[in-house]
Residue, then its C-alpha position, 0 to 999 in steps of 0.5 A: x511565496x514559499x520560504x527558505x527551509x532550515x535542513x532540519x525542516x527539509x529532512x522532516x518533509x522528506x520523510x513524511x512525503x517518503x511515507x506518503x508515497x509508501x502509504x505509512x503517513x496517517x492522519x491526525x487520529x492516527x486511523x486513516x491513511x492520508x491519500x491526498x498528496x495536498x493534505x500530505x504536504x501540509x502535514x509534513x510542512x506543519x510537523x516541519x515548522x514551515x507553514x507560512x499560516x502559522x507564527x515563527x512561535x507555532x514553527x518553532x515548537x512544532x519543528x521542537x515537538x517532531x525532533x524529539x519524537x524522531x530521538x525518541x523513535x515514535x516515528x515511521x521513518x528514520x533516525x532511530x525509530x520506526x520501521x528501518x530496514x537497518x533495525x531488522x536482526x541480521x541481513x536481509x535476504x537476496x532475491x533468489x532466497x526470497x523467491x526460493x521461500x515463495x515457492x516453497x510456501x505451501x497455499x492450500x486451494x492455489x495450485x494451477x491444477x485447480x483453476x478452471x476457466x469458464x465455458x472449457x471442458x470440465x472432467x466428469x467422473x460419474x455417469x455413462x459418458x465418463x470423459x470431457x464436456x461442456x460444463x452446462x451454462x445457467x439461464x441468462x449467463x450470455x452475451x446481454x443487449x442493449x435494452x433501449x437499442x436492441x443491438x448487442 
């Protein structure tokens, strides 16, 4: 049966499910991602001091040991620290001038110009019959049948 929450310990879950779902929460060794939303919650229930496997000593001191990183800012989420959108210089930028900068980003090999699908006419610019045709296809590149069947 799941136990009563100080706000405290729910503002502590909140946040580190929050980084859960933006893919900010890291395991114990702080390399790899946590993926799994069971080890998540008992991540942010541990760090929060309301683990019903641990002692009223263990929760207390946990939930001690996380409110002094949040003052400190070591972090992910809010109070002081971490990546808020708040510590950022300035404002932030509307969506017409995110977009404008996008399209005047220059990517060097993304032009449209250069994508080609397979199998439509390439331009060939050497040889006598200068103009379209067919690129020519490698051995083996068709439709494959079923080897047991023979149906395809």
């Amino acid at each position: 049966m799941p136990r009563q929450q100080t706000p405290a310990q729910r503002e502590t879950v909140e946040r580190i499910m929050h980084e859960f779902k933006h893919g900010e929460l890291k395991t114990a060794h702080g390399k790899r991602k946590v993926r799994n939303p069971k080890q998540a919650i008992a991540i942010a229930l541990h760090e929060a001091g309301a683990s019903q496997y641990e002692s009223t000593a263990e929760n207390k001191r946990n939930l001690r040991r996380t409110k002094e990183k949040e003052r400190r800012g070591e972090t992910e989420g809010r109070p002081e620290g971490g990546k808020s959108a708040s510590s950022g210089k300035g404002r932030e930028k509307t969506r017409s001038e995110l977009y404008a900068e996008a399209k005047n980003r220059n990517i060097p090999g993304r032009s449209k110009m250069n994508k080609q699908p397979r199998g439509c006419p390439a331009p060939v610019t050497n040889g006598p019959g200068v103009g379209l045709r067919l690129r020519p296809t490698a051995p083996g590149t068709g439709r494959r049948r079923n080897r047991r069947t023979g149906h395809g």
